[in-house]
C-alpha positions in Angstrom: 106.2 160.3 65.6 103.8 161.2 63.1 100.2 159.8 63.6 99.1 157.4 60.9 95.9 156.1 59.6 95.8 152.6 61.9 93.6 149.2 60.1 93.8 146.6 62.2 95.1 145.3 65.8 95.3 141.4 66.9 95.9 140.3 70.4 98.7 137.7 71.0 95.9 134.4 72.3 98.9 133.2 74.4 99.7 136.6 76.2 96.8 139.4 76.2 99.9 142.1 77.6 100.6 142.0 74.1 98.5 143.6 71.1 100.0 144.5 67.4 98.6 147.3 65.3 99.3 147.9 61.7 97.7 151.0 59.4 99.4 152.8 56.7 103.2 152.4 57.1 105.7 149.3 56.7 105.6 148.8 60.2 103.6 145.9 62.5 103.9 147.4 65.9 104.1 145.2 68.7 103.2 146.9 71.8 103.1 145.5 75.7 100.6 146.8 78.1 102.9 146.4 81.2 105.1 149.2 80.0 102.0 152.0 80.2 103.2 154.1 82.6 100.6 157.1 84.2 98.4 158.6 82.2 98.3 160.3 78.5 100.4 158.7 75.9 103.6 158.4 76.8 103.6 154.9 78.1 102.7 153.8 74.1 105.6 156.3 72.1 107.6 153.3 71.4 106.8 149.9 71.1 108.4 146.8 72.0 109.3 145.1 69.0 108.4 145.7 64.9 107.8 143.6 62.1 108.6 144.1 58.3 110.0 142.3 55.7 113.9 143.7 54.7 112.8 144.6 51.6 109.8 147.0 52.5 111.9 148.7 55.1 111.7 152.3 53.6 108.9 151.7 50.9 106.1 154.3 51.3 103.9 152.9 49.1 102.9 150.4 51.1 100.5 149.4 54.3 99.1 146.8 56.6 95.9 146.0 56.2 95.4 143.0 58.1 96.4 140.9 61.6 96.5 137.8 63.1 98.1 135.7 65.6 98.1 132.0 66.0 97.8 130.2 68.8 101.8 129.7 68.5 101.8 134.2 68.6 103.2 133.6 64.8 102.2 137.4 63.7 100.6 137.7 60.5 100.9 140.5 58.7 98.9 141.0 55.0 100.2 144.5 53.0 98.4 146.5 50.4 99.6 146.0 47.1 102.2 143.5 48.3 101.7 139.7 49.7 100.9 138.0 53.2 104.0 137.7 55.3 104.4 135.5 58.8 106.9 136.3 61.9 108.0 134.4 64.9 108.3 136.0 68.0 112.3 136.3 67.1 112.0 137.5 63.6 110.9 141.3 65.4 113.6 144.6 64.2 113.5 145.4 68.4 112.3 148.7 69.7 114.3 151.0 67.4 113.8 149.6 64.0 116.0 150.4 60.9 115.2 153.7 59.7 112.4 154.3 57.3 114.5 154.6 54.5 116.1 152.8 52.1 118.5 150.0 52.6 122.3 151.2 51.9 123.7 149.6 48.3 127.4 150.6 48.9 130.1 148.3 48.7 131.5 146.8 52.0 133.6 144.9 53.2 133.8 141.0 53.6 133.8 141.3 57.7 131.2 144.6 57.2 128.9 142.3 55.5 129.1 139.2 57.5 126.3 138.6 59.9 125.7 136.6 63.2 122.6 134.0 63.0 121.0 135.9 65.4 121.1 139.0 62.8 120.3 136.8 59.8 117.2 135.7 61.8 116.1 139.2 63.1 115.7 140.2 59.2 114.5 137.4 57.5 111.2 136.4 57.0 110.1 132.9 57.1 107.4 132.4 54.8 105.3 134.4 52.1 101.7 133.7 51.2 100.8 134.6 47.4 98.3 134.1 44.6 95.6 136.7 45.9 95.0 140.4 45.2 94.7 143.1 47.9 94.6 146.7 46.5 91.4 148.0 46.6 89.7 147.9 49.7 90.6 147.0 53.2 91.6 143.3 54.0 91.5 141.2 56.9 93.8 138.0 57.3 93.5 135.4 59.7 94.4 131.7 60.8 91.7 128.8 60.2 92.0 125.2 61.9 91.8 124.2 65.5 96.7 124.0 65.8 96.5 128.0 63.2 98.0 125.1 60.4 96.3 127.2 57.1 95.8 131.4 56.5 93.0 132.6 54.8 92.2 136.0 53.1 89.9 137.5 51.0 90.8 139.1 47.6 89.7 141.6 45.4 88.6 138.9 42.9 85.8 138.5 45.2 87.3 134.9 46.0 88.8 133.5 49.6 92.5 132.0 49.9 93.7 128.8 52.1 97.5 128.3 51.8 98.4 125.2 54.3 100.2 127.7 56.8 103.3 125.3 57.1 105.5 125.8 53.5 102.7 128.6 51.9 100.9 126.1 49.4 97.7 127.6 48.1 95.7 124.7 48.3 91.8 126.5 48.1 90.4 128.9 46.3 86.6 129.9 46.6 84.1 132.2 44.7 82.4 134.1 47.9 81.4 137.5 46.3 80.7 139.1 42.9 83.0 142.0 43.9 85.7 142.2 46.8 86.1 139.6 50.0 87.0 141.5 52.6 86.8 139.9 56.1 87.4 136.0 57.0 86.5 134.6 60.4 86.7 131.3 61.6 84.9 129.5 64.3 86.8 129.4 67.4 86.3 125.2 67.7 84.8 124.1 64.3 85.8 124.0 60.9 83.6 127.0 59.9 84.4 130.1 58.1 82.7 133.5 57.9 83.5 135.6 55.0 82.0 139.5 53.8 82.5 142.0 51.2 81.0 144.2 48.9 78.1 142.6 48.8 75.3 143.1 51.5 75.2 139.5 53.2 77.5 137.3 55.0 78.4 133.7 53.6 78.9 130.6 56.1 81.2 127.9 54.9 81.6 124.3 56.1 83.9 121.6 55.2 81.0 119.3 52.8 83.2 117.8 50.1 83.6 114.0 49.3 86.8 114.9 47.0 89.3 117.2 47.3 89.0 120.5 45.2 91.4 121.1 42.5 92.5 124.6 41.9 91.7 126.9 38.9 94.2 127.1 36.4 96.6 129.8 36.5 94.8 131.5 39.4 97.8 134.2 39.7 97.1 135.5 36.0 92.7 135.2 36.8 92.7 137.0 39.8 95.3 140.0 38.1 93.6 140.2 35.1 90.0 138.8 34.8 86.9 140.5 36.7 85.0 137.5 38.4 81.5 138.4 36.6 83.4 137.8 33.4 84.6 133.7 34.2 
């Protein structure tokens, strides 16, 4: 196996054995300390399960740049270019994943084509986070609330994402940095978030608001299209 550029690693909270590691392939690794065996690398060659969504099976133009797992080890996985994407333990490809290469378009048959639930499962993907833009830089991901129930991200809008975790609805955007948000970390018992970018300092946030916030209109088309010095 060729080595590849590596950009993040997340630690399953409910099993430390297990660790993921993403960089710049299609591919979330999921890997299980138990099976090291002796010294050197051999132990690691393959890992236990990977993650990918069907249709970036085979796409070189993409890579993970972010990790988390929840307290329920949901894995999520945020790709450059692309959109935030979250896995159950039993949405995993197994140990030998479909090849890096495209998926086959020719014509099968009706019994070729049908499918067991337990395949349909293994290759779909349960839900997709959208509205923020992660191409320029290096971008965490991560889950906020004390039960993982929202996923936040920075953007290259200079701006941090909520979606509630639980159907993908963006329900916060925030203006954090003149440039880029790169890294989001919440408090491990309070409702407090870290966030850093471009920019040279680190901004705290805390839940302060007597009404809810609305979201800005047509946030897909602002953060595509409109540099934040210029709103």
């Amino acid at each position: 196996m060729d080595a590849i550029q590596l950009n993040a690693i997340a630690i399953d909270p409910r099993n430390s054995n297990l660790f993921a590691v993403g960089g710049m392939e299609e591919y979330a690794r999921l890997y299980d300390i138990r099976r090291f065996q002796g010294e050197g690398l051999n132990g690691f060659t393959r890992a236990a399960d990977h993650f990918c969504p069907p249709h970036l099976i085979g796409n070189e133009d993409v890579g993970i740049t972010g990790l988390a797992f929840s307290e329920q080890s949901e894995l999520l996985v945020s790709y450059n270019d692309e959109f935030i994407y979250l896995f159950t333990p039993g949405m995993g490809l197994g140990s030998n994943p479909i090849p890096s290469s495209p998926i086959s378009k020719s014509p099968v048959s009706k019994s070729e084509s049908s499918s067991s639930p337990k395949d349909e499962n293994e290759h779909s993907v349960s839900l997709v986070y959208k509205g923020h833009k992660n191409c320029e830089t290096v971008k965490g991901v991560n889950f906020f609330g004390p039960r993982s129930e929202y996923v936040v991200s920075g953007s290259d809008c200079g701006r941090i994402f909520i979606w509630r975790k639980k159907g993908g609805e963006l329900i916060r955007v925030m203006e954090a940095d003149r440039h880029v948000v790169n890294c989001i970390e919440p408090h491990p018992h309070i409702p407090v978030l870290a966030s850093s970018g471009i920019e040279s300092d680190i901004k705290v946030w805390t839940s302060k608001a007597a009404e809810r916030a609305t979201l800005p209109e047509n946030i897909e088309l602002v953060c595509l299209t409109v540099p934040l010095t210029s709103i």
